[in-house]
C-alpha positions, 0 to 999 in steps of 0.5 A, a space after each residue: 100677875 094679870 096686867 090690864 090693858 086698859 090702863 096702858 091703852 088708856 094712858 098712851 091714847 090719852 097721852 099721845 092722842 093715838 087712836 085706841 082702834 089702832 092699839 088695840 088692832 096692834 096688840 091682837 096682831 102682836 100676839 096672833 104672831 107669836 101664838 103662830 110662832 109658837 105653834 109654828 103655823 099648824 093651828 087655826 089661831 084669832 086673837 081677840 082683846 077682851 075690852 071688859 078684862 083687858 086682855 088680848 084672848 087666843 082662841 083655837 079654831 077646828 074643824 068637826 069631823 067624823 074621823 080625824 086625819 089632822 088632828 092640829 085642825 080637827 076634831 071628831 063629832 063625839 069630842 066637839 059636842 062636850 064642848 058644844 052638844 049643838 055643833 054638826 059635821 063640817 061646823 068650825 068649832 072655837 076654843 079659846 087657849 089657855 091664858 097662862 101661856 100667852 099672859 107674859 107674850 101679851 106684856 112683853 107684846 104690848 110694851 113693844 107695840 105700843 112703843 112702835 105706834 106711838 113712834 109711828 104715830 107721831 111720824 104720821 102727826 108731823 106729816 100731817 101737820 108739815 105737810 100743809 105747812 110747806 111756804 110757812 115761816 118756822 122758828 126753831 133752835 140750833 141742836 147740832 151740825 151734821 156733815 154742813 147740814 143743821 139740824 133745827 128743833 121745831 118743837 115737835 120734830 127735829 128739821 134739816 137745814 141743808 148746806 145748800 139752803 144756807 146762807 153761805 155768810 151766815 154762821 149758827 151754833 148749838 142753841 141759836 134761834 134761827 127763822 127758816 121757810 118750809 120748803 119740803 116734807 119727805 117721807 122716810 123710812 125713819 120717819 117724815 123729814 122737814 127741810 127748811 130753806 134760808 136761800 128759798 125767794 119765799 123766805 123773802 117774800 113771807 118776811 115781808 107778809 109778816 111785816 106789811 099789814 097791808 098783804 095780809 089784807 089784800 091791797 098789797 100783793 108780790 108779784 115777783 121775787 129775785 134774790 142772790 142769798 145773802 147779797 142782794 135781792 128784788 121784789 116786785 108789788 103790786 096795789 089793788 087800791 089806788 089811794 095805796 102806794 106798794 113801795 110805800 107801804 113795804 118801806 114803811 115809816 122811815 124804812 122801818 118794814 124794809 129794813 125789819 126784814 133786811 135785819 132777818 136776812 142779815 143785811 141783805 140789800 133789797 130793791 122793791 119795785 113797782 110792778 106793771 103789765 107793760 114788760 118794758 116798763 117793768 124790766 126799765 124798774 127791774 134794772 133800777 137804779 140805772 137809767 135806761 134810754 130805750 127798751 127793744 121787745 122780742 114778744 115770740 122770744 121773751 127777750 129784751 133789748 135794753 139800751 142805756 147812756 154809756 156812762 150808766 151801762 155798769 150799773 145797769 149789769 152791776 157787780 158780776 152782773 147781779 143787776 141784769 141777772 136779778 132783774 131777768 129773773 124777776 120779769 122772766 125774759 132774757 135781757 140784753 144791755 148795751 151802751 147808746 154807742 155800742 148801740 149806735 154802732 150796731 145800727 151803723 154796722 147793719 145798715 152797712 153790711 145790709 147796703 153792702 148786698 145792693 153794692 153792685 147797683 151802687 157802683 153801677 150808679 157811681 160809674 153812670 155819673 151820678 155823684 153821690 157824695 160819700 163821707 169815707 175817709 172824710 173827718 167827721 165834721 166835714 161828714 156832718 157839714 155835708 149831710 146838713 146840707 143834702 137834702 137827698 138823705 136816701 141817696 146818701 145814707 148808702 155811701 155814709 162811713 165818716 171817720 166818727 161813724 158814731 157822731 155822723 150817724 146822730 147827725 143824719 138822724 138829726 137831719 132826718 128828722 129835720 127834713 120829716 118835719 119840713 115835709 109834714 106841712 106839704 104833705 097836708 096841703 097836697 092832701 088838702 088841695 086833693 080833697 078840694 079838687 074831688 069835691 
C-alpha cells in the first residue's frame, strides 16, 4: 500500500515545528542515495517529491545518441522519440522509474529522516534558544549524577552542572530543584550542551537583579562582584540618583533582599559596598569591616599600600586571607596590608639604610667636632626628651636609632610637626615685608 507522505510531513512540521523544506529535501536525498545504491552509481538518477501524491518519484536521465556505447546512460534517437517524438541528438531524456521498486525504500527512508531531522532539529532550537541565554538564571531538576557531574532537566534539554561549578558544601538528589547561572553553550557532536555554573560571580550578581527592583530599572547598578562559593563574597553598587542609597536599596527592609539571596546561596555571607572612582576609597570599603589608617597608591603598577591599626590588621586580611583576597578581586589592583608599626618600622629602616649612603659625610662631620646628638643605645625616653628639645631636627634625624625606634620615630614626626607650624607665621611676615620693600 502507498503511504503519503503528507501526512508524516504534516504532522512533525506541525508537532516539532521543523521547516517542511528541510524534510522534504531529507527525504529526496534519502531516497536518491539508495536508488544510487542499488543501481551502484551506473545511471544518471534525481529524486523529486510529488507534493500532489505525496511521494518521493526517481526519474532515470539518458543521454540521446545515434549509436549507444553505454547503454546505463544512453539511449539511440529511434528509441527516445517513443518517448518523446520532439527529442534530438545530444537532448537529455527523463524517465521517471518504476514506483514499486522505491514505495518500501520511501517508508523505510522517511521514518529513518524524519527521526533524524527532528533530532537534529531540536539540537539546533536549543541552541539557538541557549545561546542567547548565556548570563540568564535557570531553574531545573536533579535527574542523576554522572562521575561528580549533575545532570540538571531544563525542560526542553538536559544541562550539565560540572563538579567544578559546584558548591563544594552544597549537596543535591534525584529530583531537587535547583537555580543555576548559564555560563556556556557548546556544540557537540551529540548535540548543544548547556553548562550551568553555582560558583559563577554573575549567579550573584543575577540573584540580586531579581530581588532588587531598583537594578532592573536602572537607578541601581553592580559595578563589581567577588565571591569564594560558598564562604563569603562582596559586591560593589553604584546609584545613578542621589535621593537612592545602593546599599540600602540591595538590603532592603530589615534585610529582607540580602538575606533572599543570601537564603539562594546557602548561607553565604555577603559584604555590599559602595562603590567610588576614587580606588583609595573604594578599596578602604573593599576591606570593610577593618578599619584602615592610610592608603598608599601605585597608579603605573595597580597597586596598593593599605595601612591599618595594629589591633585591626587580622580582620582586614581576614580568615586565610578571605578579606584581602576578596577585596583585590573587586577593585582589580593588588593590595598590600601592614600594621601601623610594621609600617613605622619600615619608614624607620629606610631612612636608615638610605642615610647609611651619606655615612662617610657624617662621620667626617663627627670627627670635625661638630656634636650631632645621637639617640643609639640611649633608652627611648631620653631619645624622645632630646628631640623635643632640638630644634635642628635635620641634623639630628641622621643619628635617630633609640632603643623603641617605633615611639622615637612618632615623636620626631610629633616634633616635626610642631616646628612646621611655629615656622609658618615667619614665613608670612617675611614674605610679607619682601612684598613691602618691592613696592
Amino acid at each position: 500500500m502507498e503511504i503519503n507522505l503528507n501526512h508524516i510531513i504534516d504532522q512533525v512540521v506541525k508537532d516539532k515545528g521543523i521547516d517542511r523544506n528541510v524534510l522534504v529535501e531529507a527525504l529526496e536525498a534519502a531516497v536518491l542515495s539508495a536508488a544510487n545504491k542499488k543501481f551502484r552509481n551506473t545511471r544518471d538518477l534525481e529524486a523529486h517529491f510529488n507534493h500532489e501524491l505525496g511521494e518521493v518519484e526517481v526519474f532515470e536521465f539518458v543521454t540521446v545518441v545515434e549509436e549507444v556505447e553505454n547503454s546505463y546512460r544512453e539511449i539511440d534517437l529511434e528509441e527516445a522519440r517513443e518517448i518523446d517524438p520532439d527529442v534530438e541528438v545530444n537532448d537529455s531524456l527523463g524517465m521517471k522509474m518504476d514506483a514499486g521498486n522505491f514505495s518500501r525504500i520511501a517508508a523505510q527512508t522517511a521514518k529513518q529522516v524524519i527521526i533524524q531531522k527532528v533530532r537534529e532539529a531540536e539540537r539546533e532550537g536549543v541552541y539557538n534558544e541557549f545561546k542567547d541565554r548565556i548570563g540568564e538564571l535557570v531553574n531545573g531538576i536533579v535527574r542523576r549524577y554522572e562521575r561528580g557531574d549533575l545532570i540538571i532537566d531544563l525542560g526542553r534539554t538536559e544541562a550539565l552542572l560540572p563538579h567544578r561549578e559546584q558548591v563544594p558544601r552544597e549537596n543535591y538528589r534525584q529530583g531537587d530543584r535547583v537555580r543555576a547561572y548559564i555560563a556556556e553553550v557548546r556544540t557537540a557532536t551529540k548535540g548543544p550542551q548547556v553548562i550551568l555554573s553555582r560558583t559563577h560571580e554573575g549567579l550573584l550578581a543575577e540573584l540580586f537583579r531579581l530581588e532588587v527592583p531598583e537594578m532592573l530599572e536602572g537607578i541601581v547598578e553592580i559595578q563589581a562582584v567577588a565571591r569564594e562559593p560558598g564562604s563569603r563574597a562582596k559586591i560593589a553598587v553604584v546609584s545613578n540618583d542621589p535621593d537612592v542609597d545602593p546599599i540600602g536599596a540591595c538590603v532592603g527592609m530589615r534585610g529582607s533582599r540580602v538575606q533572599n539571596v543570601v537564603s539562594e546561596l546557602r548561607g553565604e555571607k555577603i559584604d555590599i559596598i559602595s562603590w567610588t572612582p576614587d580606588i583609595a576609597r573604594f578599596a578602604v570599603a573593599a576591606l570593610a569591616p577593618a578599619d584602615v589608617t592610610r592608603v598608599y597608591v601605585d597608579n603605573e603598577e595597580e597597586a596598593l599600600e593599605v595601612i591599618v591599626p595594629d589591633d585591626q590588621l587580622s580582620l582586614a586580611i581576614g580568615k586565610k586571607g578571605q578579606n584581602v583576597r576578596l577585596a583585590a578581586k573587586l577593585t582589580g589592583w593588588k593590595i598590600d596590608i601592614m600594621s601601623e608599626t610594621r609600617a613605622a618600622e619600615a619608614e624607620l629602616d629606610d631612612l636608615t639604610a638610605g642615610e647609611q649612603e651619606e655615612g662617610e659625610t657624617a662621620d667626617e662631620a663627627d670627627d670635625a667636632g661638630e656634636g650631632i646628638e645621637s639617640t643609639r643605645g640611649m633608652p627611648a625616653k631620653e631619645a624622645i626628651a632630646l628631640i623635643q628639645e632640638t630644634d635642628d631636627l635635620e641634623a639630628f634625624k641622621p643619628r635617630m636609632a633609640g632603643e623603641n625606634r617605633v615611639t622615637v620615630l612618632r615623636a620626631f614626626e610629633e616634633r616635626a610637626a610642631e616646628l612646621t607650624a611655629s615656622d609658618e607665621p615667619a614665613a608670612e611676615t617675611e614674605t610679607a615685608g619682601e612684598e613691602g620693600g618691592e613696592a
